[in-house]
C-alpha positions in Angstrom: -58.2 63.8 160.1 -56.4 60.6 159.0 -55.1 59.2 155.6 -57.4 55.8 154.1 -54.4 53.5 153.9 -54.4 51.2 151.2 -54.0 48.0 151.8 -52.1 46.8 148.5 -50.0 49.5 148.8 -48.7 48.8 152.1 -48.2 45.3 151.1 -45.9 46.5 148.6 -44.2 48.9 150.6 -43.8 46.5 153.0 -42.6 43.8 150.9 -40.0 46.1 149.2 -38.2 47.6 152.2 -34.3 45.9 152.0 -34.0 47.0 155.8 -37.1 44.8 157.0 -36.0 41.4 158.9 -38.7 38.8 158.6 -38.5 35.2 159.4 -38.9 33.8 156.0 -38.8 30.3 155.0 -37.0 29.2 157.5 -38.3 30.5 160.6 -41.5 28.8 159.4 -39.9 25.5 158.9 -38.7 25.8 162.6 -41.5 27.0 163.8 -43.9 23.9 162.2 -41.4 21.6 162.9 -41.9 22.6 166.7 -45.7 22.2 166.5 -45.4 19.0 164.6 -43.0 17.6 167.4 -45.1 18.8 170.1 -48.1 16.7 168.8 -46.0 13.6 169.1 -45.0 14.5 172.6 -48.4 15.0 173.5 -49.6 11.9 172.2 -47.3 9.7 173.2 -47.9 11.3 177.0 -51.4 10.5 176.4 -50.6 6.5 175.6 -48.1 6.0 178.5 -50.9 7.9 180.8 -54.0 5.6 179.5 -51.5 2.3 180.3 -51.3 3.7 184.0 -53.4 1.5 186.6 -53.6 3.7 189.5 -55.9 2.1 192.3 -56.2 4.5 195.5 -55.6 2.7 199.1 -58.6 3.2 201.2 -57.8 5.1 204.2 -57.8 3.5 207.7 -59.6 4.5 210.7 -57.4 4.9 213.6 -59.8 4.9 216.8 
């Protein structure tokens, strides 16, 4: 049979291991910064694609 775990406690236990690596702040920072300048990219694709006039050549008949 298993052990309830308790949620606070593994937070704390968690939180309070020195040998844990975690991102931290700055993983975050890099990681939002990355979103943030992937929206740009995005939209600005999506300007230079609406300014696009694309009309298609009929095609010929060769009898």
């Amino acid at each position: 049979m298993s052990t309830p775990v308790n949620p606070v406690q593994l937070a704390t236990a968690l939180a309070l291991d020195e040998a844990k690596v975690t991102p931290g702040l700055l993983g975050f920072v890099v990681f939002a910064a990355l979103g943030v300048a992937t929206w740009f990219l995005l939209k600005s694709m999506n300007a230079r694609f609406k300014k696009i006039d694309f009309a298609e050549q009929p095609e010929r008949e060769d009898d």
